[in-house]
N, C-alpha and C positions, 0 to 999 in steps of 0.2 A: 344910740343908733347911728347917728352923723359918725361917731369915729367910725364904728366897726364900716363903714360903709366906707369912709375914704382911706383906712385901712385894706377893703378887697382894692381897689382901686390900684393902693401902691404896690399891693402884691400882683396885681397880675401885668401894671405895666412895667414892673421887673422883672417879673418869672415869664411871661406870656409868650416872649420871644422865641422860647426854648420848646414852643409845643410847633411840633411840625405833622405831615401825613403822608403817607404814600400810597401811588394808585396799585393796586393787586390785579386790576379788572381789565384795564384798555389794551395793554400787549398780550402775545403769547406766552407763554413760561417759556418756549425757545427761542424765541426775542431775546432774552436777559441774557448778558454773558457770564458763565460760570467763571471764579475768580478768585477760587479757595485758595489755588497754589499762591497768589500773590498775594492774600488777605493773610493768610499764613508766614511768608515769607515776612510779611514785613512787622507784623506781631515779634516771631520769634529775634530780627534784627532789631528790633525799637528794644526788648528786653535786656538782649545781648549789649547794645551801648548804656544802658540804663546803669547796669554791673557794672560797667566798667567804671564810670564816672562816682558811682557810689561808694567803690572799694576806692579810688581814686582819693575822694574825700572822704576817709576815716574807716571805709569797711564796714560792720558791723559788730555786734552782740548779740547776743541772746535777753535780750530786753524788749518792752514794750515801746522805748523810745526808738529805736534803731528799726523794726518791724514799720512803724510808723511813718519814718522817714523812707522807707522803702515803697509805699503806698503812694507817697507823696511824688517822688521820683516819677512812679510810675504813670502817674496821669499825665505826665506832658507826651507819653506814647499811646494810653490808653483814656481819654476824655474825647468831649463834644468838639465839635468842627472848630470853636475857638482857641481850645488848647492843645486836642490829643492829634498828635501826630498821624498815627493811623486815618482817624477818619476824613481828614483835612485832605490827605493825600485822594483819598477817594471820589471826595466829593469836588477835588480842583482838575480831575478827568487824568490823572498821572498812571491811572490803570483804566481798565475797561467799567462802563457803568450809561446806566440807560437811564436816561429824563427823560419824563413827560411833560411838558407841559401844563398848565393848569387849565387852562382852558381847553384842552384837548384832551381832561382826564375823567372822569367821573364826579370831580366836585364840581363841574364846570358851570354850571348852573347857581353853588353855592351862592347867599346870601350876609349879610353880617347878620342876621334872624335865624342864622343856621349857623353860625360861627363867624366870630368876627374878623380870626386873624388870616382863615380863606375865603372870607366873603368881601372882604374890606376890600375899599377903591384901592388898584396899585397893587393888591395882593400876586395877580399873576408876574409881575416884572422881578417880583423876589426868587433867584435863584434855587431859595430850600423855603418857596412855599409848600411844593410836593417835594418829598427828600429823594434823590436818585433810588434805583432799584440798583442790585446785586443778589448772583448766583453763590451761595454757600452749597458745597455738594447738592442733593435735588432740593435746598428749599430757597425760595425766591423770598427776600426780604429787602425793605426799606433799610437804610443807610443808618437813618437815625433810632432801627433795632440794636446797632451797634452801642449809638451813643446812650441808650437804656442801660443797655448791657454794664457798662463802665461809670457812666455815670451816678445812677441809681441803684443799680446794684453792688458798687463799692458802698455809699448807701447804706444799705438792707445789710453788706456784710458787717460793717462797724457796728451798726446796732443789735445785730444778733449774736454775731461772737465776741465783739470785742468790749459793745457792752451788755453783752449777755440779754437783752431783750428777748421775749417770746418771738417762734416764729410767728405767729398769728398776729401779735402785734404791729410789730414788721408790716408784715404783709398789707395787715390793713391801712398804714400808712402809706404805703404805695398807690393804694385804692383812692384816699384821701386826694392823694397829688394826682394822680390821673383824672377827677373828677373834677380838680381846679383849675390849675396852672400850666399843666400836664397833658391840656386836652380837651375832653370830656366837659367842657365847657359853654356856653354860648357867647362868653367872653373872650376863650382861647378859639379852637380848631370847630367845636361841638363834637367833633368824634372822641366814644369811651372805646379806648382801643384797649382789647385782652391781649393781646401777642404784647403789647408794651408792658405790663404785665407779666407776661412771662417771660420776657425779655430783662426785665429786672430782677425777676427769681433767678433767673440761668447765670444772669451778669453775679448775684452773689456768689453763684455755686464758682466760676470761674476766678470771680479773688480769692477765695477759699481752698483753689486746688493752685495758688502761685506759690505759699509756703505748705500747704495740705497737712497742717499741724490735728486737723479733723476730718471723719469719714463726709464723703460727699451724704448729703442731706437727702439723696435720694437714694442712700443704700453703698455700700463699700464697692459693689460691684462698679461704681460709676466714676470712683475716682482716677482723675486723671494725672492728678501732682507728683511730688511737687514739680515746677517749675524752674524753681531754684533753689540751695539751701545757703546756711550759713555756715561754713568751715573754716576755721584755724582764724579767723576774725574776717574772711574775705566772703563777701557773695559768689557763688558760686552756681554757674547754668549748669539744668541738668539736661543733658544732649539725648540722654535715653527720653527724657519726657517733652518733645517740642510742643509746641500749644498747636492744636487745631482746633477750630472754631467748628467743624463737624461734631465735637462733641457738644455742642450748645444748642447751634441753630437747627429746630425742627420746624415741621408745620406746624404748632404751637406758634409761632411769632410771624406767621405768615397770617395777613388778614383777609385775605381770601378763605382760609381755614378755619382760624381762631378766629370768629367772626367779629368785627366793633359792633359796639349800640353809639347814639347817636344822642348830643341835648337834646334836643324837639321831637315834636310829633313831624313837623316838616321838614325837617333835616331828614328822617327816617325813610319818608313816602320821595323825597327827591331821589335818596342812594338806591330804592328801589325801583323808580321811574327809570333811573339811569342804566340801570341794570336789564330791565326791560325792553329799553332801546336798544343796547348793545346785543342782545339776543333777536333783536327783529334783522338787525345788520348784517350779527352771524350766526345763522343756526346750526354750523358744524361744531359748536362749542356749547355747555349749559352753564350760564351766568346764573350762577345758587351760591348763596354761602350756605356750610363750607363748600367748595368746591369740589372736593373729594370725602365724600361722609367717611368713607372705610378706611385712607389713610390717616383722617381724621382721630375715628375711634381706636385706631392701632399708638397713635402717638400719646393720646391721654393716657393709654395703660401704664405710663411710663411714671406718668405723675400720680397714678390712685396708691401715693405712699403716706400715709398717719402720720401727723405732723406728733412728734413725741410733744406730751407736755400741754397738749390741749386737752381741756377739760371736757370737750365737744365732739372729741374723735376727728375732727376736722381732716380730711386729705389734703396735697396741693393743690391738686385740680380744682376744688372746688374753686378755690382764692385765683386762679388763671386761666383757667377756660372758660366759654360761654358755650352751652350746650343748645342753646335755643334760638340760633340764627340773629338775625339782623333786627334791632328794632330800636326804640325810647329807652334810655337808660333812666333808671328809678335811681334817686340821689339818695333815697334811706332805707330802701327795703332790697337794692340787689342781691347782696351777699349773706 
């Protein structure tokens, strides 16, 4: 029992850092600046030097080792605020982007009895205690949806295509990490966020459609790729297929939407208090998750696709939306 114990320990004060939140609730949705053309822009330019440097040193093949080093490449444009270019850019205000505050947001109240790494002394003077907001086309999403997306769902890609793991498998290791280190914690944040969640399924479908050697996971109709190919030994950008991040980010990753649960029973009744307030403040708005039941239920249909290969009939939706609002996350009976 003593190891496993100073075992969570060393896992979460090395993984813990990496769990971040963001407010959905205290701005307007036209507050946020929409941002695609530049979140775009600079996806497709981080790509474009990535090629360059890659055929630079040696090109490619058609191997497993050469795809690999391609993946690797690509995380110094597409990772978390400590490596991937993109989000670095985002989060150091080189384009447009809106922070709140902590103490002016909805966890404002948090406790370390509610999560530690926003409840903790000193928590609000941290820059990505709340991750900045940004407008993708119409859905408003946290910064560190991003770094889900790339992160973890490079991720989720390796282990489902490249070492052939179930999708459900998969998946439910995502669930795992969210529940631990991830978040969903009262070690980490306490928030069990679903959009992070779907934010990691999308981020796999998006490595998937850079070589697009496979139909996108959610049906052929979805496929965006490739992104680049391999010709004559050289990478090679494909200019008919530029990357837009509208094909990823829905209300699904929005958690105003995709509602979080929460570690505690007081964690839960605080984000509702808060909620409650914010509605006594403004009542030209209704503070509900989701926020929009009917875009809501428009956006799932997207995901009610049969995961091949489940013995269970399983959909995705199941594994990434929360259908039941806001409340106590169950650590062994959610899903």
């Amino acid at each position: 029992m003593k190891q496993i114990l100073i075992s969570a320990v060393l896992l979460f004060s090395c993984s813990a850092a990496r769990a971040a939140e963001a407010d959905h609730f205290s701005l307007r949705e036209g507050q946020i600046a929409e941002i695609t053309a530049e979140v775009n822009k600079l996806a497709n330019e981080g790509l474009g030097k990535a090629i360059e440097d890659l055929n630079a040193s040696g090109g490619c093949a058609d191997t497993r080792e050469s795809e690999e080093l391609l993946y690797e490449r690509l995380t110094d444009v597409f990772s978390n605020h400590k490596k991937g270019q993109l989000v670095n850019t985002i989060i150091s205000g080189d384009i447009p982007r809106t922070v709140i505050p902590l103490k002016e947001s909805i966890y404002s109240e948090w406790s370390i009895w509610n999560g530690f790494l926003l409840g903790r002394k000193g928590a609000a003077k941290s820059p990505l205690a709340l991750f900045p907001l940004i407008k993708i086309g119409d859905t408003v999403v946290g910064v560190d949806k991003l770094e889900h997306m790339f992160g973890m769902g490079l991720r989720y890609f390796k282990k489902h295509y490249l070492e052939e793991r179930p999708l459900v498998s998969v998946l439910k290791s995502g669930i795992f990490s969210e529940k631990t280190f991830l978040g969903g914690n009262m070690l980490a944040t306490g928030v069990f966020s679903y959009a992070d969640l779907s934010a990691n399924f999308n981020g796999m479908r998006f490595w998937n459609h850079m070589l697009q050697k496979r139909d996108d996971v959610l049906g052929a109709q979805h496929n965006a790729g490739p992104y680049l190919a391999c010709q004559g030994g050289k990478w090679v950008k494909n200019e008919e297929r530029p990357i837009d991040f509208r094909t990823y980010v829905d209300a699904s990753m929005q958690e105003s939407m995709n509602c979080s649960k929460f570690a505690t029973e007081g964690g839960a009744q605080k984000f509702q208090a808060a909620l409650a307030a914010m509605q006594t403040k403004d009542k030209s708005r209704i503070f509900t998750c989701p926020e929009n039941p009917g875009l809501m239920d428009q956006t799932i249909k997207k995901y009610e696709v049969e995961i091949a290969g489940d013995s269970h009939g399983s959909k995705v939706d199941h594994w990434i939306i929360n259908r039941e609002g806001n409340g106590r996350v169950s650590y062994f009976n959610e899903f």
